[in-house]
C-alpha positions in Angstrom: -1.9 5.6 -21.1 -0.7 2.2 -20.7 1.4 1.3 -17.7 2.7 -2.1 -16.8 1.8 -2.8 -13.2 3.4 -5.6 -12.5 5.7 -7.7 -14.5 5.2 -11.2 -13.3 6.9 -14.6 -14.7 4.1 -15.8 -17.0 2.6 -12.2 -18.1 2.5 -9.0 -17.3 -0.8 -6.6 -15.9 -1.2 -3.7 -17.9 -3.7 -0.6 -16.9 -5.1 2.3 -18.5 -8.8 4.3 -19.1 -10.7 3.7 -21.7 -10.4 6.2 -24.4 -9.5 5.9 -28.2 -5.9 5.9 -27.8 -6.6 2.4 -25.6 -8.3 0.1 -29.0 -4.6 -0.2 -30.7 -3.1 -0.9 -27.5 -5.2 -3.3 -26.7 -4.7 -4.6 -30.5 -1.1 -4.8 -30.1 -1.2 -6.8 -26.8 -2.9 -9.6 -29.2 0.8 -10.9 -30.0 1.5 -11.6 -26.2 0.7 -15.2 -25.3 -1.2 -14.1 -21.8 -1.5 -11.0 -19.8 -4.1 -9.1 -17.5 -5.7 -5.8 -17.9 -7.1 -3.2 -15.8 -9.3 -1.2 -17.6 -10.4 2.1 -15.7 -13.8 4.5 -16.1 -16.1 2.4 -18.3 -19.2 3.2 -18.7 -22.1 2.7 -20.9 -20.8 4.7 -23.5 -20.1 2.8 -27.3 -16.6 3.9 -27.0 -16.7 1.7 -23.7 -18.6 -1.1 -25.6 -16.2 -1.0 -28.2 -13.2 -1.4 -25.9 -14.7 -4.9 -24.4 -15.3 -6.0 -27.5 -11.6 -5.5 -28.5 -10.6 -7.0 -25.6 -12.6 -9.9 -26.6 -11.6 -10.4 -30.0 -8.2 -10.0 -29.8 -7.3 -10.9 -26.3 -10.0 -13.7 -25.6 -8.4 -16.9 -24.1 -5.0 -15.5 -23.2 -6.7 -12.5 -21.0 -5.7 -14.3 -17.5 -6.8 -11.1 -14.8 -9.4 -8.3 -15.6 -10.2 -5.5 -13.3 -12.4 -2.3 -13.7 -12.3 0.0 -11.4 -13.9 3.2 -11.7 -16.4 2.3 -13.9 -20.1 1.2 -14.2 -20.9 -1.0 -17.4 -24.0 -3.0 -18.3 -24.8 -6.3 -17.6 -25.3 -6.8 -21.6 -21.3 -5.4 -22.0 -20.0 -8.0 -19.8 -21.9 -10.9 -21.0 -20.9 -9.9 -24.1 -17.2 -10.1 -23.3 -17.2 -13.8 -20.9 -18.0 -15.8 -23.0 -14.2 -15.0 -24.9 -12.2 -14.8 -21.7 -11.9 -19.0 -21.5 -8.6 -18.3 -19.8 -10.1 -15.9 -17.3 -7.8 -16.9 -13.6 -8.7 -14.0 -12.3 -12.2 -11.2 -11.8 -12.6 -7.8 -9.9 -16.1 -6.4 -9.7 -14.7 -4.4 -7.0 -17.5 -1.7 -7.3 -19.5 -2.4 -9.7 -22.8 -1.6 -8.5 -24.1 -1.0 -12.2 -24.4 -5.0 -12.5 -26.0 -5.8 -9.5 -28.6 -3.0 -8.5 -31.4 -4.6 -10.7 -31.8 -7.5 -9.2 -31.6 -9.3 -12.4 -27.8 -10.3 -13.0 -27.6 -13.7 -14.7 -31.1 -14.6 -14.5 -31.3 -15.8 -18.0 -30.4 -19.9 -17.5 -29.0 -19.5 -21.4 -26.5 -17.0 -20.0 -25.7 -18.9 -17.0 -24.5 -21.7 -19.3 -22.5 -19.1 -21.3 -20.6 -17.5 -18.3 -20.0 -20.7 -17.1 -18.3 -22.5 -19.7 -15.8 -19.1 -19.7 -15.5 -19.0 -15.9 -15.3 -22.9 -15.3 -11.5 -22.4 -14.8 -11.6 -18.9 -12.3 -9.5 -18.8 -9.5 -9.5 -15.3 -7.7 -13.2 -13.3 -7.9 -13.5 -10.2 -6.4 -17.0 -9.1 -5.2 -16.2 -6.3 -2.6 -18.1 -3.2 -1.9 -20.9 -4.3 -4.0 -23.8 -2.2 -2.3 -26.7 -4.8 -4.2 -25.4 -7.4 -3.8 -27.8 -10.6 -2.9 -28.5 -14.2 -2.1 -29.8 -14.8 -5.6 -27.7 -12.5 -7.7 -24.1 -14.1 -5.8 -25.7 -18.1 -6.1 -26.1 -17.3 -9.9 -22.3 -16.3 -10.3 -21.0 -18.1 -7.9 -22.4 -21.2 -9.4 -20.2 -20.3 -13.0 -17.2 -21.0 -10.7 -16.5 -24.3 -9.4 -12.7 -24.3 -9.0 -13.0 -21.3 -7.1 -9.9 -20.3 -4.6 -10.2 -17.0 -3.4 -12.9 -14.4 -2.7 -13.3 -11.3 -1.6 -16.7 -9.1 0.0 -15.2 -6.7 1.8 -17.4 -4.2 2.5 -20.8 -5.7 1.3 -23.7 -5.6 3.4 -24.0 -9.0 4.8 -26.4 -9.8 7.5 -24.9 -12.1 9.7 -28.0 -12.1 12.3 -30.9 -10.2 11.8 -32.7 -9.4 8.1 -33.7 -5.4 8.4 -36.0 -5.7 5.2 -38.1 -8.7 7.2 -37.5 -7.4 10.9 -36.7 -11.3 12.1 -33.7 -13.6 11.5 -31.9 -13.7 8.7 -32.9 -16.4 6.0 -31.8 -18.0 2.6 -32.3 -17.1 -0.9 -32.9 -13.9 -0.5 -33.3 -11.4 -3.1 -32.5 -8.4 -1.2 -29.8 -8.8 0.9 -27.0 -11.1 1.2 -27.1 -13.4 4.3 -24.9 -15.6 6.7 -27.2 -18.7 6.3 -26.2 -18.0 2.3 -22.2 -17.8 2.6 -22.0 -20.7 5.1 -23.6 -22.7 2.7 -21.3 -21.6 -0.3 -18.6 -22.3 2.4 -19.9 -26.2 2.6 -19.9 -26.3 -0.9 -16.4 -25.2 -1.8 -14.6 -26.3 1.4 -11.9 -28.5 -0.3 -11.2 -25.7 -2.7 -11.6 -22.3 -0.8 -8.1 -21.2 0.7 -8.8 -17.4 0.7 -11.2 -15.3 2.1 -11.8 -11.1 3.2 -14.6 -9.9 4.8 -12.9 -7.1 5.9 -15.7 -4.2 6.6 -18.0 -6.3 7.3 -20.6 -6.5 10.4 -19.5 -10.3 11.1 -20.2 -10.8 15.1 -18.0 -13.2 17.1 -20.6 -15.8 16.7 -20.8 -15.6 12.9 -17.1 -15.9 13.2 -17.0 -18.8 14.7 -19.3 -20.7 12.5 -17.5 -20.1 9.8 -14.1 -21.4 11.2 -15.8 -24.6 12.2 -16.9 -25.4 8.7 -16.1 -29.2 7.7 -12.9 -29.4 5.5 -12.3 -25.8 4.8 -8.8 -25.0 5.5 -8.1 -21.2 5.0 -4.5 -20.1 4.0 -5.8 -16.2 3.8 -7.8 -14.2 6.0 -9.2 -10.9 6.1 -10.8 -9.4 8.4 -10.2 -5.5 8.5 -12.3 -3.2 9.9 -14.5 -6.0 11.7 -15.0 -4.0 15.0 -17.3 -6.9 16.9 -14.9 -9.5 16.7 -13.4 -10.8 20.2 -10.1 -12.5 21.3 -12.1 -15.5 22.1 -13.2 -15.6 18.4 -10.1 -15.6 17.2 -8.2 -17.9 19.5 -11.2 -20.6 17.9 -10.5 -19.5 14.9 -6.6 -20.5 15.6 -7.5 -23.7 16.9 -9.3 -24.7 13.7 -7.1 -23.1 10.4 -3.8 -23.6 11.7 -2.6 -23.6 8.3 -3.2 -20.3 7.6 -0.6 -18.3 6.7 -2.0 -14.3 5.8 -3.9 -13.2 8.6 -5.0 -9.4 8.9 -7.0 -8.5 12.2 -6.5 -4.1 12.0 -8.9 -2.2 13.2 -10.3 -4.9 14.9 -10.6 -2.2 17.9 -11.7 -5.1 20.6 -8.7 -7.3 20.1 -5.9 -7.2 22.6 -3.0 -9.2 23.6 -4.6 -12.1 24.2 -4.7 -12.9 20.0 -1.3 -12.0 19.9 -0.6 -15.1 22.1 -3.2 -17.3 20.8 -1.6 -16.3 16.8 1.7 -17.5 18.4 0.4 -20.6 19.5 -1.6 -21.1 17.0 -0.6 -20.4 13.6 3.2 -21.8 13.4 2.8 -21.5 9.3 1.9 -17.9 9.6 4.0 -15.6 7.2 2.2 -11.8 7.2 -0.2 -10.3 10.0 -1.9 -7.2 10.3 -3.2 -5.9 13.7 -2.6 -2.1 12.8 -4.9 0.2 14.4 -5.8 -2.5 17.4 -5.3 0.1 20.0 -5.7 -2.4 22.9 -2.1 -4.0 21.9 0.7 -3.5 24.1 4.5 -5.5 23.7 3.3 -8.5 25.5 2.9 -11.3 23.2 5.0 -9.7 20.8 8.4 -11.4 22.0 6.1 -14.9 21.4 5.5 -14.0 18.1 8.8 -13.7 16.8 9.4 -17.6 17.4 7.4 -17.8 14.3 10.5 -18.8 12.0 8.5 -18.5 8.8 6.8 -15.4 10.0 7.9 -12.4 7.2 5.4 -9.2 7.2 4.8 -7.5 10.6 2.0 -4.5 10.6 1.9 -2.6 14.0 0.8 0.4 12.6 -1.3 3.1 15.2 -0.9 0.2 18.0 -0.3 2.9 20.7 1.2 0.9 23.4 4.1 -0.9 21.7 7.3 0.4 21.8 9.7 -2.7 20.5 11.1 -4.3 23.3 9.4 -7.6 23.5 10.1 -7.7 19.5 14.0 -7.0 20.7 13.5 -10.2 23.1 12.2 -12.3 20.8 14.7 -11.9 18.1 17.5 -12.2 20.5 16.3 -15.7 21.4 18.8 -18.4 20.1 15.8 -21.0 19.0 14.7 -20.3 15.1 13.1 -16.8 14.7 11.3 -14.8 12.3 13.4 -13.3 9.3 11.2 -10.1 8.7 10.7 -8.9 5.0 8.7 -5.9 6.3 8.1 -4.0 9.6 5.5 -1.2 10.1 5.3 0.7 13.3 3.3 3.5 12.0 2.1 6.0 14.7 4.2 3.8 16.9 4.8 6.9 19.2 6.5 4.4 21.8 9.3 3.8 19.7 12.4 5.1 20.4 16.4 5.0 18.8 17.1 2.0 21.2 14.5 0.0 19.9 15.4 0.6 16.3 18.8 0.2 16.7 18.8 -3.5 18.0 16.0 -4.2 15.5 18.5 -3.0 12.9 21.2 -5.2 14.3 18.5 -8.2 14.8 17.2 -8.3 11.6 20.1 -7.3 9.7 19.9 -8.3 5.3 16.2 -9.9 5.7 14.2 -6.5 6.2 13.2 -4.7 2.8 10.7 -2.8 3.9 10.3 -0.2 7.5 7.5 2.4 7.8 8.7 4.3 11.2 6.3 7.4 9.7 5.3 9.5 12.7 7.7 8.1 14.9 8.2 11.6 16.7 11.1 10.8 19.0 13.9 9.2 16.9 16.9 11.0 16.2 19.6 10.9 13.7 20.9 7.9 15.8 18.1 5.9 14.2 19.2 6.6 10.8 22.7 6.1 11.4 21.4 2.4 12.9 19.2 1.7 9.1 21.9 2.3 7.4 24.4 0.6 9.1 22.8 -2.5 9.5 19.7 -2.6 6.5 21.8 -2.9 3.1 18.8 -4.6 1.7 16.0 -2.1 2.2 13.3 -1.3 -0.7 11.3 0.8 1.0 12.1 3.6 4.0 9.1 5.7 5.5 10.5 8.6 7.8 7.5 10.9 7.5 6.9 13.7 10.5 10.3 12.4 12.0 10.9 15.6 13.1 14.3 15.0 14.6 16.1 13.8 12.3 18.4 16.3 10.7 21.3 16.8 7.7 23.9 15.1 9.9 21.8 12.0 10.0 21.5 11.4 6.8 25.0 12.3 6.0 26.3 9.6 8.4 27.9 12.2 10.8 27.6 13.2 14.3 27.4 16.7 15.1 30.4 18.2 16.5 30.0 19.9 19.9 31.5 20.0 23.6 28.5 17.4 24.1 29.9 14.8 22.1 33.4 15.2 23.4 31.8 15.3 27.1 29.8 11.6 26.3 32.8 10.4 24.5 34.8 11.0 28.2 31.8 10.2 30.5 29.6 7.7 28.6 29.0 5.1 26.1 30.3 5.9 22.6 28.5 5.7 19.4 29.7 2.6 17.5 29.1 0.0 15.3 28.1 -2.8 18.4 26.2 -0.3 20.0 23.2 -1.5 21.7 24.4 -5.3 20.8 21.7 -6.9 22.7 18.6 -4.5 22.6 19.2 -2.4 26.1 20.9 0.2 26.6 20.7 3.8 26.6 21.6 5.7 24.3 23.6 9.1 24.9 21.8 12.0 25.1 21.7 14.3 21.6 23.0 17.3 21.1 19.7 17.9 18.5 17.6 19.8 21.0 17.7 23.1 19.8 18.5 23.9 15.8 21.3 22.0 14.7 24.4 23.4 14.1 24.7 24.0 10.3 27.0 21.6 7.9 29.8 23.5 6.8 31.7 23.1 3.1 34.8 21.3 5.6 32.0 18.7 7.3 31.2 17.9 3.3 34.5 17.3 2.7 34.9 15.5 5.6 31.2 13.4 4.7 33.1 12.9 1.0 36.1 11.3 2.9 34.9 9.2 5.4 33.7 5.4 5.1 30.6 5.7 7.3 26.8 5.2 6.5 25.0 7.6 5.3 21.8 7.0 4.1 23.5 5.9 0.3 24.4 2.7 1.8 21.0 1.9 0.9 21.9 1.7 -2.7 18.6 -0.7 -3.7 16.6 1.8 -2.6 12.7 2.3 -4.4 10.9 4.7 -1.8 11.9 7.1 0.6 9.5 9.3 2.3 11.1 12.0 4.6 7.9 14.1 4.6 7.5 16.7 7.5 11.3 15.9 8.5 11.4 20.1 9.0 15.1 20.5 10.1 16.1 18.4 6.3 18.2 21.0 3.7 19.3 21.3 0.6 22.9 20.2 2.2 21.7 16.6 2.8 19.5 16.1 0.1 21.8 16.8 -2.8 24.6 14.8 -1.4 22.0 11.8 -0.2 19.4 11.5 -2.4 20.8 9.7 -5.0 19.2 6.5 -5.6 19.3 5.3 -9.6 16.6 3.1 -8.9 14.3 4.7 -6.6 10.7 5.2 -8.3 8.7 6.7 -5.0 10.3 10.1 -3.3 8.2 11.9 -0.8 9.8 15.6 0.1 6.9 17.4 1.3 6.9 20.1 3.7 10.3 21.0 4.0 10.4 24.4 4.0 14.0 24.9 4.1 14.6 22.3 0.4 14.9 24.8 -2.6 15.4 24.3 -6.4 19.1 22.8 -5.4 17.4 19.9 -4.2 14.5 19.3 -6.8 17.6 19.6 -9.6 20.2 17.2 -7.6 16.9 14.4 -7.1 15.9 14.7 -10.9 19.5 14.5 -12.1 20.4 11.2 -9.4 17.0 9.5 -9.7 15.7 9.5 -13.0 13.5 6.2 -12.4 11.0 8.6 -10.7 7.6 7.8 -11.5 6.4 9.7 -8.0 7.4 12.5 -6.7 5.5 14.6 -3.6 6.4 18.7 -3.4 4.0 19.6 -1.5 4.4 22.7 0.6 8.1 23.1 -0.3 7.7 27.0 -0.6 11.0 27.5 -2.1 10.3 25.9 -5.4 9.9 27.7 -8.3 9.3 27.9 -12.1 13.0 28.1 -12.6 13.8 24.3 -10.6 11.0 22.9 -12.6 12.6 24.0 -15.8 16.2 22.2 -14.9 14.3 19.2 -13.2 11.9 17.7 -15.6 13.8 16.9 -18.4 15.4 14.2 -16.2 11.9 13.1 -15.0 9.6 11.6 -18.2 9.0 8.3 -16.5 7.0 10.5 -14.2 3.5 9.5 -13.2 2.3 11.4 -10.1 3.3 14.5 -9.2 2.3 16.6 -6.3 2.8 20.5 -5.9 0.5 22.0 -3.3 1.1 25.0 -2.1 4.3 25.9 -3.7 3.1 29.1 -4.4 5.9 30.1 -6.9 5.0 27.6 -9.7 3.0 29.7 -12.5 1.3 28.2 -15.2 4.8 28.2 -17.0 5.5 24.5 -15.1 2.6 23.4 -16.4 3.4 23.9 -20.1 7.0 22.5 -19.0 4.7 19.2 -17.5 2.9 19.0 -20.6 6.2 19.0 -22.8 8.5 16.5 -20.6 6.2 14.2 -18.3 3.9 12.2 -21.1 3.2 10.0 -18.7 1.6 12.1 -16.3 -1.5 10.4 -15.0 -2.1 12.4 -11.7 -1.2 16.0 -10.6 -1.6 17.8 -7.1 -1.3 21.5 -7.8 -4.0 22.8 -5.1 -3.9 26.5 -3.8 -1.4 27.1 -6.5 -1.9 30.7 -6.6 -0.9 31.8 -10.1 -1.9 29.0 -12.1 -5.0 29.8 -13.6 -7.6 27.5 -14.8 -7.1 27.9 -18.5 -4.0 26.4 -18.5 -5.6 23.4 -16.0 -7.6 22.9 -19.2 -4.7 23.0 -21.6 -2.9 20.0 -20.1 -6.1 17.6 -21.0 -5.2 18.2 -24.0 -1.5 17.6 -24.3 -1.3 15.4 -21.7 -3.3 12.1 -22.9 -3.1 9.8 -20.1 -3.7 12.1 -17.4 -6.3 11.1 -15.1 -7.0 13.5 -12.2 -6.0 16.9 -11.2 -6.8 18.6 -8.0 -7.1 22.1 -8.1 -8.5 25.0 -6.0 -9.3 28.1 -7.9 -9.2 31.1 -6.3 -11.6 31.9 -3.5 -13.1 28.5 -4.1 -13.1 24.5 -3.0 -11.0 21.8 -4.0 -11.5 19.9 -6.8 -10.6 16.8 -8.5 -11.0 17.2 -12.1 -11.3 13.6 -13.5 -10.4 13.8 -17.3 
């Protein structure tokens, strides 16, 4: 039930559902000097009062962050539990619709004082996706909160022009809606303190947004804005001119953007350290090269922008002034992309990049694998997804032998380790067209022998996803997979993976606590039996359509994976739902199960 989430300097953020098993962990947490919970699916149930009012008695002031997603609780459980939490740093209503649909939260002036006195001190409040949420209802908390720093509405139904309850323009204090007029003034008020801000999913126009960014004294740091369809390039280039300190910026899906924010985030925002425009299909390279003269500049998310394909990025790394040391690279649906591309970016970025999402990439080749783990030692994180080309040789470090190798070794460039030095060249055409010649037990030996990357150079890896990767085998997984701390694994649909492979990952990466199975047909009963007993720090594991598991992996789940919490085994064929219903009950802290019975729908079974 309990899983520690993050393990942070000062305390640690534990999570779990409420549920019996939950009030003596919650007890036992009372010898910690601070930590943070997130307590899932409460409700208005006793057990769920009961579980606040542990919380309170035993946490109380050393309770720093509390989340509850999933869950609709009173008004009268939470007042209940402030007035303890007098460390409180940190609130997520994310969702809580429950507190808010009455109109009526905090409209007692003796519980005001009460929720203030605990919440004088909050830092971080979280108010997103809050459907009833109104003028009144958000001035009566907001008002607990002086020293507020950060807040989040995304997704709240703020009306930044026009009131639809009065048919004219919007107004203040209103008890239905939650208006522009409202949050600009809240803005006035906590100028000097607000450094964070999300709106993201919001209907804020380009006008809204600019009346916000001209707001005396504020000085945002973070910024979101996801999802924000209306908003302009002119918008944003005022909104560079006027929080140039801001250093988290996140404009995907902003559909209407294009290169012209690029250039004015550049100019702009020389403190910037992450930025988002995934999804802003307008986005070509230009601009891009600009960007990368942001020296302090760390998190880059391209994601499902259609038009890039690298280049400019190449330039502007290749420039000898100071230039961004990226931490993490997404280019997502980035069909532009190509091996050249991410072979200088390799080269270019070298020990700073921990994290690169090339998912859906559909044209790299072995050669960009080879390039990752030449010259990215330091990677955490590697998302490969639906890169169809890539094959066993890639991974293994090796280039396939053929007359067309021998042939570009005589008539072209050769494949080395200086290879595409400065970002242009190209590359020698692959002898990966049709189905790859197959690894032998002498190109093993060979793989065994030889002092070239292969994919275990990256030996701090923590996820790898090489879903849809069809021409993968058992050859290359067994001898590559072999991370001792990777905790994410993503295998799904490769159909030519069999038990070898589920055995040789359990055995070599037995900090697992995800693993994804999905439509591997070749995996059975009889891998599940060697495989789990290697796996208990398990957590999420998904199995759909591996027609060969029976209900005999689920009694082998419910014996060696206590810590199951989600599990994927749709269109299962012969499982049957009696034994779906056994695992609720040997299996404590699992959460959800999807599962189709026969000749019916999917379901999620929340337990």
């Amino acid at each position: 039930m309990q899983t520690v989430l993050h393990v942070l300097q000062k305390h640690a953020i534990f999570k779990f559902p409420a549920s019996e098993s939950s009030l003596g962990f919650i007890r036992g947490l009372a010898r910690r000097t601070c930590c943070g919970l997130v307590i899932s699916h409460l409700d208005g149930s006793s057990l769920s009062r009961q579980v606040l009012m542990e919380v309170g008695l035993y946490l109380g002031p050393q309770l720093e962050t509390l989340a509850m997603p999933c869950s609709s609780i009173t008004e009268t459980s939470l007042l209940d539990l402030l007035p303890h939490l007098t460390g409180l740093r940190k609130l997520d209503l994310n969702g809580l619709d429950s507190l808010f649909m009455s109109g009526a939260f905090l409209s007692c002036e003796e519980h005001r004082k009460q929720v203030h006195a605990s919440l004088k001190n909050l830092e971080e409040l979280n108010l997103s996706d809050l459907r009833y949420l109104s003028d009144l209802t958000f001035n009566r908390l907001i008002g607990c909160t002086p020293k507020l720093c950060s807040l989040a509405l995304a997704g709240c139904h703020i009306a930044f022009e026009f009131d639809p309850y009065r048919g004219c323009a919007v107004g203040l204090g209103s008890s239905a809606i939650l208006s522009l007029r409202n949050l600009y003034r809240f803005l006035q008020q906590q100028a000097f303190t607000l450094r964070s801000l999300d709106l993201s999913r919001t209907c804020i126009t380009p006008e809204s947004l600019r009346s916000m960014a001209q707001v005396p004294h504020l000085r945002l740091e973070v910024l979101s804005l996801r999802g924000c369809k209306e908003l302009t390039d002119y918008s944003i280039e005022l909104l560079c001119r006027h929080h140039s300190g801001l250093q988290s910026l996140d404009l995907s899906a902003c559909t209407e953007l294009t290169n012209r924010t690029v250039l004015a985030v550049a100019i702009g925002l020389k403190r910037l350290r992450s930025l988002s425009v995934a999804q802003d299909w307008r986005m070509t390279d230009k601009g891009l090269e600009n960007l990368m003269a942001l020296s302090g500049l760390e998190n880059l998310d391209l994601s499902e922008c259609l038009h890039v394909g690298g280049a400019d990025l190449v330039k502007g790394l290749s420039s000898p002034q100071p230039r961004a040391q990226l931490k993490s690279l997404s280019f997502r649906n980035c069909t532009y992309i190509r091996d050249e591309s991410v072979f200088s970016l390799a080269q270019l970025l070298g020990s700073s990049l921990q994290e690169l999402d090339l998912t859906s990439c559909i044209y790299l080749t072995d050669l960009s694998v080879l390039a990752i783990a030449s010259y990215l030692p330091n990677l955490l994180v590697l998302r490969l997804g639906w890169c169809k080309d890539i094959t066993d040789w890639g991974l293994l470090g090796m280039v396939e032998p053929s007359v067309q190798s021998k042939e570009m070794e005589d008539k072209g460039p050769s494949f080395t380790r200086t290879f595409g030095n400065m970002g242009f060249f190209q590359p020698p055409s692959m002898p990966f067209q049709g189905k790859p010649r197959l690894v032998t037990d002498e190109d093993l030996g060979a793989f065994r022998e030889q002092e070239g990357a292969s994919l275990l150079a990256l030996k701090g890896l923590q996820t790898l996803d090489l879903s849809g990767c069809t021409k993968l085998t058992d050859v290359s997984i067994t001898q590559v997979v072999r991370f001792p701390t990777l905790q994410r694994l993503s295998l799904s649909m490769l159909p030519e993976i069999s038990n070898e492979s589920l055995v040789s990952v359990a055995q070599h990466c037995c900090c697992l606590t995800s693993l994804v199975l999905s439509h591997c047909s070749q995996l059975s009963d009889e891998g599940m039996a060697c495989a789990l007993p290697y796996l208990p720090r398990l957590q999420h594991l998904y199995l759909a359509c591996c027609n060969s598991i029976t209900d005999r992996s689920l009694t082998l789940i419910s014996r060696y994976c206590k810590r199951l919490r989600t599990l994927d085994i749709s269109t299962c064929k012969d499982i049957t739902e009696t034994k779906v219903d056994f695992l609720q009950s040997h299996l404590p802290y699992l959460e959800k199960v999807h599962y189709r019975f026969e000749g019916g729908s999917d379901l999620i079974l929340t337990l």
